[in-house]
Each structure stands twice: as structure tokens, then as C-alpha cells.
C-alpha positions in Angstrom: 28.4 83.0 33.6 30.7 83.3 30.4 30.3 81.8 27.4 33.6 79.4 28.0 32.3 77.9 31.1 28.4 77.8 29.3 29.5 76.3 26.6 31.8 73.7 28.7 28.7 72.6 30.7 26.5 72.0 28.0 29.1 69.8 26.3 30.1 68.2 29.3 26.4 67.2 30.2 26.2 66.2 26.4 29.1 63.6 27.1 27.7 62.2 30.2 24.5 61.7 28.8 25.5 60.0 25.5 28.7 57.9 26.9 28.9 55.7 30.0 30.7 57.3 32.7 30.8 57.3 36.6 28.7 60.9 36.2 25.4 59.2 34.4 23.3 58.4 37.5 24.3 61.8 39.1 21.2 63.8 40.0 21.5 67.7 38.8 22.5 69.2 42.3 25.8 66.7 42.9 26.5 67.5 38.8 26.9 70.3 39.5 30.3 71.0 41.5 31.7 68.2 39.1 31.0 70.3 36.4 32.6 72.9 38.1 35.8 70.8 39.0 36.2 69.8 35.8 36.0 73.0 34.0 38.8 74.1 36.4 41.0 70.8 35.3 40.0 71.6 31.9 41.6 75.6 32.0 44.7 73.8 33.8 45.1 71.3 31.1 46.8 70.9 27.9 43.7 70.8 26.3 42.9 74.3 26.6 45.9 75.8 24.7 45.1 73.6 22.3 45.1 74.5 18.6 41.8 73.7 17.9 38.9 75.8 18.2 37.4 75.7 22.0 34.8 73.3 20.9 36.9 71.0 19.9 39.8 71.2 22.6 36.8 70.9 25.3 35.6 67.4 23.1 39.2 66.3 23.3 38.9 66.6 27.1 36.2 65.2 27.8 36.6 62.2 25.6 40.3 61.6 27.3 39.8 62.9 31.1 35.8 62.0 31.4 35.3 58.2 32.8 
């Protein structure tokens, strides 16, 4: 694993856990390929040519794509 897609899972389990979305009551093993579908979304988005460091483009993503 790289860093990029390390670093998007751990934020993106930080969001699920600390905001209410659809992903909350997922048990680890079905997290998992959403994690994975969104990371792709994520690479195909505008978000990741964003001008903000990759921390920040990944929080802009998950706060506007994430339900």
C-alpha cells in the first residue's frame, strides 16, 4: 500500500466515524471495498488536482461526496 491510498483510508474511516453517513453501521470486511471505490472516485475527481495539499483535497471529498 502507498501512502496516498493509507492516508485516504484512515481519513476516510475518520469521517465515517465522526459524521452520520450510510457507511457508520458497516462492519470492517464490507468497509472495505467501499473504501476502495471511493479512493478510485476520489483519483477520478476534481478533488485530487486540487490546489490544496492532499490532506486537504481528500477532506474536501469526503465532506462533499461522503453521505
Amino acid at each position: 500500500m502507498i501512502y496516498e491510498d493509507f492516508l485516504f483510508s484512515q481519513l476516510f474511516m475518520n469521517y465515517i466515524e465522526n459524521n452520520k453517513t450510510k457507511y457508520q453501521e458497516l462492519e470492517y470486511d464490507l468497509i472495505f471495498p467501499e473504501i476502495l471505490k471511493h479512493n478510485e472516485a476520489y483519483k477520478a475527481s476534481v478533488y485530487f488536482l486540487g490546489m490544496k495539499s492532499e490532506y486537504d483535497n481528500i477532506i474536501d471529498y469526503l465532506h462533499n461526496e461522503v453521505k
